[in-house]
Backbone and ligand atoms as CSV (ligand in chain L), in Angstrom:
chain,resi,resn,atom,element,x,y,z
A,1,UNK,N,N,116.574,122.828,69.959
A,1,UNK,CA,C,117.580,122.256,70.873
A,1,UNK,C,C,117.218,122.566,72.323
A,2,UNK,N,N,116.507,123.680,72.199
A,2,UNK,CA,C,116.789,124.080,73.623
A,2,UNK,C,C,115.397,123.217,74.716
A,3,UNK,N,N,114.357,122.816,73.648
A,3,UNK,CA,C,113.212,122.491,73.892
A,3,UNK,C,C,113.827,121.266,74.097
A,4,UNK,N,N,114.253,120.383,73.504
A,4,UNK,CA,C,114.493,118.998,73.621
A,4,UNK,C,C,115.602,118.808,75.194
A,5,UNK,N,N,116.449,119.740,75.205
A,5,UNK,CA,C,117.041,120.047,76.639
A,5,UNK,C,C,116.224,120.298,77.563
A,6,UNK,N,N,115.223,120.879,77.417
A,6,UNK,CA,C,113.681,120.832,79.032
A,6,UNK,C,C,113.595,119.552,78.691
A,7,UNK,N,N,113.221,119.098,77.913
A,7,UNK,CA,C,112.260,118.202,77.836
A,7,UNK,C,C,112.948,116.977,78.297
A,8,UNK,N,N,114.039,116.739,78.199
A,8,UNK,CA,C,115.033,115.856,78.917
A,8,UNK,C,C,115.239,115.928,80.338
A,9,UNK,N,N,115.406,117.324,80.905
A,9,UNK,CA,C,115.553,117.798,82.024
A,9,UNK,C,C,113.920,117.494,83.002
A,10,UNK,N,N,113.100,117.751,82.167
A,10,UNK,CA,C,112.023,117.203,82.836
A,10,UNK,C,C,111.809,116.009,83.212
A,11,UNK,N,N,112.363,114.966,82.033
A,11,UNK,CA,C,112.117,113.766,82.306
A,11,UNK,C,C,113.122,112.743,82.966
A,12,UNK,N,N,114.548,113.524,83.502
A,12,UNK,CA,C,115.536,112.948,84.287
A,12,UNK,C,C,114.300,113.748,85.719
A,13,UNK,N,N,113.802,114.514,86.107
A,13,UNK,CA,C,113.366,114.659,87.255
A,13,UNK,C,C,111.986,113.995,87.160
A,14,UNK,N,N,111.501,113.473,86.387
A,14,UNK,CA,C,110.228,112.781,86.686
A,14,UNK,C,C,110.636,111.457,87.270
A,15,UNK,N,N,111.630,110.805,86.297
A,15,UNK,CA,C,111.768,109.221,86.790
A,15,UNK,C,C,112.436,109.326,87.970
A,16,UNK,N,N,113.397,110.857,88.595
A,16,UNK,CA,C,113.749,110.568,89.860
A,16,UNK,C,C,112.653,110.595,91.061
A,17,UNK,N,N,111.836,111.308,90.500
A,17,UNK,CA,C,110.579,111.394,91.308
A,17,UNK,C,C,110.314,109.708,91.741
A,18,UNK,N,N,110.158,109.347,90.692
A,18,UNK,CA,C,109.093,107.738,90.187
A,18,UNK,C,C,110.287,106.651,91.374
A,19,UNK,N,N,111.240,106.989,91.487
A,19,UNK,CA,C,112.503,105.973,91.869
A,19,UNK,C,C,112.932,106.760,93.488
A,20,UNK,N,N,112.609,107.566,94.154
A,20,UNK,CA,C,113.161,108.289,95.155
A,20,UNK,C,C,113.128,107.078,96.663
A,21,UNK,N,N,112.975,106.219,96.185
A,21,UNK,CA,C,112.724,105.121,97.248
A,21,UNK,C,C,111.266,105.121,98.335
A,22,UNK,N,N,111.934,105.394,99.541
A,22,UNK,CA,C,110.851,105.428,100.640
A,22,UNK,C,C,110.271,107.035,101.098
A,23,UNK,N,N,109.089,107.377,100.984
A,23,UNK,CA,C,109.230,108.985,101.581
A,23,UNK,C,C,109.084,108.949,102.973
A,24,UNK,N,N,109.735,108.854,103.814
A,24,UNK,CA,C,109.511,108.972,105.433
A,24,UNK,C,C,108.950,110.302,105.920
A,25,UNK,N,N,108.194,110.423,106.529
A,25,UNK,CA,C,107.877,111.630,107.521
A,25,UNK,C,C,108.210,111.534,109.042
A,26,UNK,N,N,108.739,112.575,109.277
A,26,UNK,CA,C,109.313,112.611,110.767
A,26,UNK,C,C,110.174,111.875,110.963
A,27,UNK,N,N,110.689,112.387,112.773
A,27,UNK,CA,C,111.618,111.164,113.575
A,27,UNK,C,C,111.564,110.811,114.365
A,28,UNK,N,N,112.054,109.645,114.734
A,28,UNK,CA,C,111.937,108.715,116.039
A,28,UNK,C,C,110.307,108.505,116.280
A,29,UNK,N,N,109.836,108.953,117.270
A,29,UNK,CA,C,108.490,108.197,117.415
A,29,UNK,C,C,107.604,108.753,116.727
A,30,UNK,N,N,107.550,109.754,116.309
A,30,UNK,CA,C,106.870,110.432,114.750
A,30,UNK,C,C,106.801,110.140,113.832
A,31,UNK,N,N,108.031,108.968,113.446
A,31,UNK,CA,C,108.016,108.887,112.245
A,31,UNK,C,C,107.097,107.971,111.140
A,32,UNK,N,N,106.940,108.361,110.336
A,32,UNK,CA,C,105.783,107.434,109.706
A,32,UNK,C,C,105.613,107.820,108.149
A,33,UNK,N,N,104.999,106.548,107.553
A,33,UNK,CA,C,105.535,106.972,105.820
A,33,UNK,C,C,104.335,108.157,105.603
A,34,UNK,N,N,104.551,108.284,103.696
A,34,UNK,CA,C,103.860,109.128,103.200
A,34,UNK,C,C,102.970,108.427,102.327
A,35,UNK,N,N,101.886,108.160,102.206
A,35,UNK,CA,C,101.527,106.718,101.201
A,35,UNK,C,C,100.593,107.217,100.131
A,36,UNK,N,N,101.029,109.065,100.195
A,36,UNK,CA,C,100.527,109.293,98.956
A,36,UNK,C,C,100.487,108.817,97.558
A,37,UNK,N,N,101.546,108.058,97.160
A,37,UNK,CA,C,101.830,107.326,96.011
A,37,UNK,C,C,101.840,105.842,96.275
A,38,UNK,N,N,101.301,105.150,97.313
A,38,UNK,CA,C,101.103,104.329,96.945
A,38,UNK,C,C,99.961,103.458,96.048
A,39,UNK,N,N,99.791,102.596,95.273
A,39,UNK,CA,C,98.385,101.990,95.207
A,39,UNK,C,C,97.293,101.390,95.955
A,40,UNK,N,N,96.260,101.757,95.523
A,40,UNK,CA,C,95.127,101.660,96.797
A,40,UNK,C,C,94.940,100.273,97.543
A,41,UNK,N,N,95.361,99.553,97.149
A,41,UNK,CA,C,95.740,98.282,98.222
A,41,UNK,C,C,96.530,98.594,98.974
A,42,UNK,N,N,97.869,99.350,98.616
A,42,UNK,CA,C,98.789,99.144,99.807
A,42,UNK,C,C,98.316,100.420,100.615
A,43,UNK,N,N,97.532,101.612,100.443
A,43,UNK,CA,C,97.056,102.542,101.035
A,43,UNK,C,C,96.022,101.656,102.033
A,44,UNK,N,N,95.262,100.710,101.357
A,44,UNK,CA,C,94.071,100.580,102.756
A,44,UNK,C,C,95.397,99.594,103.835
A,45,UNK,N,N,96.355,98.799,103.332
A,45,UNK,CA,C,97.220,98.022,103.913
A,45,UNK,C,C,97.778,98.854,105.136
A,46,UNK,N,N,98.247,100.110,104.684
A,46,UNK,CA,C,99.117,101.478,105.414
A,46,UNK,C,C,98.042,101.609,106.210
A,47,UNK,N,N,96.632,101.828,105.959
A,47,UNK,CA,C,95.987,102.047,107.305
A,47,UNK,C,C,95.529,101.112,108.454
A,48,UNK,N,N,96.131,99.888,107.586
A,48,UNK,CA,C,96.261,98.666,109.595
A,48,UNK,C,C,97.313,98.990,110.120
A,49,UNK,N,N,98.402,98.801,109.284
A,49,UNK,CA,C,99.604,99.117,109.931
A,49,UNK,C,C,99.769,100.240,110.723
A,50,UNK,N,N,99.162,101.351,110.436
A,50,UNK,CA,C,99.128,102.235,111.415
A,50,UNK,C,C,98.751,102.377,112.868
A,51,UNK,N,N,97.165,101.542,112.420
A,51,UNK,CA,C,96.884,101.403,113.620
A,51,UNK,C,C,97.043,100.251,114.652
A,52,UNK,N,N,97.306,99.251,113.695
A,52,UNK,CA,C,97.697,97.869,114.766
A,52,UNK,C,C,99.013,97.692,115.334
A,53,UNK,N,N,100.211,98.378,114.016
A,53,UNK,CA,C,101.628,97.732,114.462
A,53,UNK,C,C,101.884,99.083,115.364
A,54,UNK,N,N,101.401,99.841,116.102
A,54,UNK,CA,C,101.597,100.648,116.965
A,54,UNK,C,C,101.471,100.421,117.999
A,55,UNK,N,N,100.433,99.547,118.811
A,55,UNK,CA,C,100.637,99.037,120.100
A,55,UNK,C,C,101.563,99.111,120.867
A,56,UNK,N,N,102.686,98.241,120.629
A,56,UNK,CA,C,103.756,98.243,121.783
A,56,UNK,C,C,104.784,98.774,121.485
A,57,UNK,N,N,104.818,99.865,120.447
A,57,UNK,CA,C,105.977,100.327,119.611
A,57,UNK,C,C,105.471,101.117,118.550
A,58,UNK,N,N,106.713,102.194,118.371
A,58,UNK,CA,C,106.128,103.166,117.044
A,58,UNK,C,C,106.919,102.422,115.571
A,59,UNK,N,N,106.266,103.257,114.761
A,59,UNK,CA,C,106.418,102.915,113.220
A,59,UNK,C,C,108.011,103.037,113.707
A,60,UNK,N,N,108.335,103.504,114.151
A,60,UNK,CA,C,110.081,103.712,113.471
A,60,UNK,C,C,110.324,102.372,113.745
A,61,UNK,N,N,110.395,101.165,114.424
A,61,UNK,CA,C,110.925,100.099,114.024
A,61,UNK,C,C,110.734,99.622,112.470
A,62,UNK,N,N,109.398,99.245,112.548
A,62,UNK,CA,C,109.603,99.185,111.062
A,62,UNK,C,C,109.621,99.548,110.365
A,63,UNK,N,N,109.880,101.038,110.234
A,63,UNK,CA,C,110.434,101.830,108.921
A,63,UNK,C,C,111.697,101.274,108.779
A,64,UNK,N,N,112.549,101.583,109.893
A,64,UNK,CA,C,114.023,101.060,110.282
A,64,UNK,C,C,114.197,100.187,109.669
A,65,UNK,N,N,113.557,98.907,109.664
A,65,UNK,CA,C,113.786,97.564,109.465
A,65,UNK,C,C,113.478,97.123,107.930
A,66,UNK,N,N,112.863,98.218,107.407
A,66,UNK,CA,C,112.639,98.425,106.053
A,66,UNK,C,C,113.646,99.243,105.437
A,67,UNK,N,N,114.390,100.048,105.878
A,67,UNK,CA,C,114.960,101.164,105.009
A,67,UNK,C,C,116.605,99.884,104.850
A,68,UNK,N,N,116.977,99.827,106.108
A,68,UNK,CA,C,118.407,99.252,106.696
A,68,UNK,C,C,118.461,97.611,105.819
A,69,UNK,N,N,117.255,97.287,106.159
A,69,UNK,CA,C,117.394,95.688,105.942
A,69,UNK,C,C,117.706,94.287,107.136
A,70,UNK,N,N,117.724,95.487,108.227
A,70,UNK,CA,C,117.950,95.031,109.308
A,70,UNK,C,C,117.238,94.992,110.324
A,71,UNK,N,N,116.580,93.837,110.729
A,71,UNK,CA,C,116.280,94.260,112.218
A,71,UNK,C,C,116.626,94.825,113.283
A,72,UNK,N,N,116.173,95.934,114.184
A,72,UNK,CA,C,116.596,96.698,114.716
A,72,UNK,C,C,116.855,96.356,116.166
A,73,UNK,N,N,115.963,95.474,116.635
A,73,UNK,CA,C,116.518,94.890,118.057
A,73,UNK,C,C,117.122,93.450,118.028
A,74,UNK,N,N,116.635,92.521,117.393
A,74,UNK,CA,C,117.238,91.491,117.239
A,74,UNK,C,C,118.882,91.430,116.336
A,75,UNK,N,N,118.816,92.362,115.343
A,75,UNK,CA,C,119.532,92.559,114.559
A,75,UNK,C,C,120.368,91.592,113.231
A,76,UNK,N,N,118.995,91.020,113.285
A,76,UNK,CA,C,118.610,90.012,112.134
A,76,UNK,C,C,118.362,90.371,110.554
A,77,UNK,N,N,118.490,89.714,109.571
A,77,UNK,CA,C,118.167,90.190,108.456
A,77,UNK,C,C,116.617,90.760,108.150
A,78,UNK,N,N,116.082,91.725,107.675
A,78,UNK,CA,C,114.453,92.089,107.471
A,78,UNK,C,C,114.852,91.749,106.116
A,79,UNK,N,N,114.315,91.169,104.921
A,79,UNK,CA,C,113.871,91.113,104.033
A,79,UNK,C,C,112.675,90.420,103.522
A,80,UNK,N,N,112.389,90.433,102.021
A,80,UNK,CA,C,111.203,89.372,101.650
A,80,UNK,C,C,110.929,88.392,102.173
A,81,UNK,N,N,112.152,87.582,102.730
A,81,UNK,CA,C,111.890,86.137,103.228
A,81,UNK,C,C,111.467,86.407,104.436
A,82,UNK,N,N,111.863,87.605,105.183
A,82,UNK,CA,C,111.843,87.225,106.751
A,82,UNK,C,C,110.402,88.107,107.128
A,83,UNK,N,N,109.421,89.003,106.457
A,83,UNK,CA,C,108.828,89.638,107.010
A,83,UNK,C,C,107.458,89.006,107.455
A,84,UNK,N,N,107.584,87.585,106.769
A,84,UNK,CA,C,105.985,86.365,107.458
A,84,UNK,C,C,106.476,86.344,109.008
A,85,UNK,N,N,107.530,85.768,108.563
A,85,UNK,CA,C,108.084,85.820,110.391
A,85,UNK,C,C,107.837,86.819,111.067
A,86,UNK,N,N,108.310,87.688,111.158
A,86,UNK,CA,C,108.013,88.817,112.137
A,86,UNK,C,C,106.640,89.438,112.108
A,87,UNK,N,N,105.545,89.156,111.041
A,87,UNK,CA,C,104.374,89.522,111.338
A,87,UNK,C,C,103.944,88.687,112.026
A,88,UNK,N,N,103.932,87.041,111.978
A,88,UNK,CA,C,103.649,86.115,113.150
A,88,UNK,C,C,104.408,85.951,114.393
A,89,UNK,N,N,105.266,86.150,114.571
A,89,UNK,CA,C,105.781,87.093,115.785
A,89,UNK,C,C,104.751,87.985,116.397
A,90,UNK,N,N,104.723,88.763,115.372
A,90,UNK,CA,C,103.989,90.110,116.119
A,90,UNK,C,C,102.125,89.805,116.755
A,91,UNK,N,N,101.906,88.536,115.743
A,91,UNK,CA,C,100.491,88.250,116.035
A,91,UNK,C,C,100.304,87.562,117.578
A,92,UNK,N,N,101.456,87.141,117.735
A,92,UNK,CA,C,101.394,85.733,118.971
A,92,UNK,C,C,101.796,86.506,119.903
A,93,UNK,N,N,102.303,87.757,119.869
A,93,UNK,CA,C,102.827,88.526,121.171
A,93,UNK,C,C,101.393,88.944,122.010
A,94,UNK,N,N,101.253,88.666,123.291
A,94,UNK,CA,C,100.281,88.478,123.987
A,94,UNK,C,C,99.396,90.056,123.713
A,95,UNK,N,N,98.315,90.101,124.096
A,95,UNK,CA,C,97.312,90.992,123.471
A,95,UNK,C,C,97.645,91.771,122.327
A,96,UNK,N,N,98.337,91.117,121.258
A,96,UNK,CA,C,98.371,91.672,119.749
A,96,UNK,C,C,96.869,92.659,119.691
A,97,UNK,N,N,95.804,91.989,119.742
A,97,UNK,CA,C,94.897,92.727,118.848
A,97,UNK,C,C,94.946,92.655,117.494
A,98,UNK,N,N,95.496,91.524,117.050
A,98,UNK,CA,C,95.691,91.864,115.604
A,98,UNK,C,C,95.124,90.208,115.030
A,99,UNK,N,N,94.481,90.099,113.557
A,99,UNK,CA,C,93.790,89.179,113.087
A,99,UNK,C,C,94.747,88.978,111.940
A,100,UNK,N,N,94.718,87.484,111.536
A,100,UNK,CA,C,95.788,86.620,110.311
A,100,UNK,C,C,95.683,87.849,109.210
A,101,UNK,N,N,94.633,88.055,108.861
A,101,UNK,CA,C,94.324,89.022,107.793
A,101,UNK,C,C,94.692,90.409,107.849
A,102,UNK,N,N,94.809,90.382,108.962
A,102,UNK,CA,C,95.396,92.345,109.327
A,102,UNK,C,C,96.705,92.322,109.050
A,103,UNK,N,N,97.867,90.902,109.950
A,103,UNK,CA,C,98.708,90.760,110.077
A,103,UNK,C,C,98.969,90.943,108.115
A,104,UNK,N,N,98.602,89.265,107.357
A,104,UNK,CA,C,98.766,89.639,106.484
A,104,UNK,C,C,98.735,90.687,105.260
A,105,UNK,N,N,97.905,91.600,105.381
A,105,UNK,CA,C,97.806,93.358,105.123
A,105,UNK,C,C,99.354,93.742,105.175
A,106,UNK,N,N,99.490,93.605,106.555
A,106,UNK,CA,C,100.655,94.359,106.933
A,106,UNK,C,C,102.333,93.959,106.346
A,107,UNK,N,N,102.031,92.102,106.004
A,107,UNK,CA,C,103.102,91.127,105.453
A,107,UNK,C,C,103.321,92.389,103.951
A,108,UNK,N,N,101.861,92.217,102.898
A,108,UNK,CA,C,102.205,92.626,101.884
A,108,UNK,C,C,102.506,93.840,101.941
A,109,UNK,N,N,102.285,94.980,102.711
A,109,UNK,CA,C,102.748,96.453,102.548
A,109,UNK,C,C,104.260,96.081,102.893
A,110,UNK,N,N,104.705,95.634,103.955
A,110,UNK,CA,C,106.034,95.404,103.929
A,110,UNK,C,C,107.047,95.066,102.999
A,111,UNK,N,N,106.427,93.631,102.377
A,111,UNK,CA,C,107.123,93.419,101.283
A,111,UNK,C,C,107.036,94.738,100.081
A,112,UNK,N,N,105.884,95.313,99.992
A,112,UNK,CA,C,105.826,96.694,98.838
A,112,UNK,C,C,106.716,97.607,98.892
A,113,UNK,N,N,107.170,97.704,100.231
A,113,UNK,CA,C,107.836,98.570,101.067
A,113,UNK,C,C,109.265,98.232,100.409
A,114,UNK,N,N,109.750,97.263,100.738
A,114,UNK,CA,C,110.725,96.894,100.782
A,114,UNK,C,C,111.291,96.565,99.665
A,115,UNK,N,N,110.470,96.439,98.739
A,115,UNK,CA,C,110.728,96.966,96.790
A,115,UNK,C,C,110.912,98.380,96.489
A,116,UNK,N,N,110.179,99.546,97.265
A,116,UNK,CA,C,110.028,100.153,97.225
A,116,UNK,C,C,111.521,100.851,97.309
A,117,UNK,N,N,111.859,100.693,98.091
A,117,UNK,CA,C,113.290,101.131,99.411
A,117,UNK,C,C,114.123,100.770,98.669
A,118,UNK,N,N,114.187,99.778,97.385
A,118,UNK,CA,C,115.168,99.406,96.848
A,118,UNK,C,C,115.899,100.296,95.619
A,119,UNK,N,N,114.869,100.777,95.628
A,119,UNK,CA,C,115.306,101.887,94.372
A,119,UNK,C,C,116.159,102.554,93.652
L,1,LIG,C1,C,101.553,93.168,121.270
L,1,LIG,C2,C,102.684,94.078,121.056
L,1,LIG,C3,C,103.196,94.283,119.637
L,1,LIG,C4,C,102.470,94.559,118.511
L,1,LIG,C5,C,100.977,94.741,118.360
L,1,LIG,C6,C,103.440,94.675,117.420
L,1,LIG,N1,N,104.708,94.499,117.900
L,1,LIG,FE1,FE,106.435,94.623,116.843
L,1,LIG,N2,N,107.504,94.194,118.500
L,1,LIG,C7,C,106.980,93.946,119.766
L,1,LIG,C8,C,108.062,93.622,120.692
L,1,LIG,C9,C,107.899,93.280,122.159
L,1,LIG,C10,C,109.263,93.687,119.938
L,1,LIG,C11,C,110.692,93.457,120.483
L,1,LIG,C12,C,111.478,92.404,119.767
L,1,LIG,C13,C,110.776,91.112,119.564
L,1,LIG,O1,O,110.194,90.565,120.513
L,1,LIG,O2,O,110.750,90.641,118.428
L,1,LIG,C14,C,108.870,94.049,118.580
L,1,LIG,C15,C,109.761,94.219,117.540
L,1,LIG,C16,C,109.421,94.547,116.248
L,1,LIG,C17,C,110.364,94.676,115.166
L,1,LIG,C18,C,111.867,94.502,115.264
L,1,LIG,C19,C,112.157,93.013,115.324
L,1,LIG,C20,C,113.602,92.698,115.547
L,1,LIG,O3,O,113.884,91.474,115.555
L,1,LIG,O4,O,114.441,93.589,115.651
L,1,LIG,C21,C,109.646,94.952,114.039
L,1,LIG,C22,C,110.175,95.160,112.632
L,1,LIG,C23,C,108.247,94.996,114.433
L,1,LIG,N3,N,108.145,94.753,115.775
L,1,LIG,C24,C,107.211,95.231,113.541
L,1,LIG,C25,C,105.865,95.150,113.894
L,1,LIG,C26,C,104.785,95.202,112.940
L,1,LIG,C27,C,104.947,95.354,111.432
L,1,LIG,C28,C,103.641,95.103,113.653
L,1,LIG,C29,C,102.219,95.033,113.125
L,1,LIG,C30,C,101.936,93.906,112.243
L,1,LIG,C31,C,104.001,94.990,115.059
L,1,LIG,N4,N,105.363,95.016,115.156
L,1,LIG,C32,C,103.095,94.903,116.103
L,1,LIG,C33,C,105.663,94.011,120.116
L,1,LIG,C34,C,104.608,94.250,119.250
């Protein structure tokens, strides 16, 4: 009995592990995910986003806009549907630095994200 009680107890804390949503690190302009668990697509994805969607702004918008569901300055809906938009947004904003393919990188970590967050 008592074994089958760990063994339960283990496995209510594994799947909370598996389900804990988003792991954020830090705040405000620090803040930025943990993408230890993600899969290695969305890990090489996490490393454009790092470095491209930082330009004119830190990750905390779009963590924000991922966790809430909300856009944070416009204060528009962020979800699945809306995150093509705002990566082409983000491409056309004058010296982006950023390529269809980076952008899109960044479309699918978002959307991963945002499954993710749902948890
Ligand atoms: C060239 C500058 C620039 C780059 C690069 C950039 N952004 Fe932005 N971003 C902005 C500006 C300016 C705003 C202010 C609101 C607006 O214009 O949409 C913004 C706003 C946002 C918002 C909030 C939108 C809203 O309506 O509240 C999100 C989310 C966002 N950016 C995500 C990203 C992501 C993801 C990337 C990388 C793919 C990125 N940004 C790269 C300039 C940039």
């Amino acid at each position: 009995m008592k074994k089958i009680l760990s063994l339960l107890v283990l496995f209510c804390l594994s799947t909370t592990a598996a389900h804990a949503g988003l792991k954020v690190i830090g705040k405000g302009d620090s803040m930025r995910l943990d993408p230890a668990r993600f899969p290695s697509a969305m890990k090489a994805n996490y490393e454009i986003m790092r470095v491209k969607c930082v330009k004119c702004h830190t990750l905390e918008r779009t963590i924000v806009a991922i966790q809430t569901g909300v856009a944070p300055i416009s204060g528009q809906i962020f979800d699945r549907n809306a995150t093509k938009a705002y990566g082409i947004k983000m491409l056309r904003k004058p010296d982006s630095n950023m390529n269809k393919a980076e952008v899109k990188a960044t479309v699918d970590l978002m959307n991963y994200l945002l499954n993710e967050a749902e948890r």
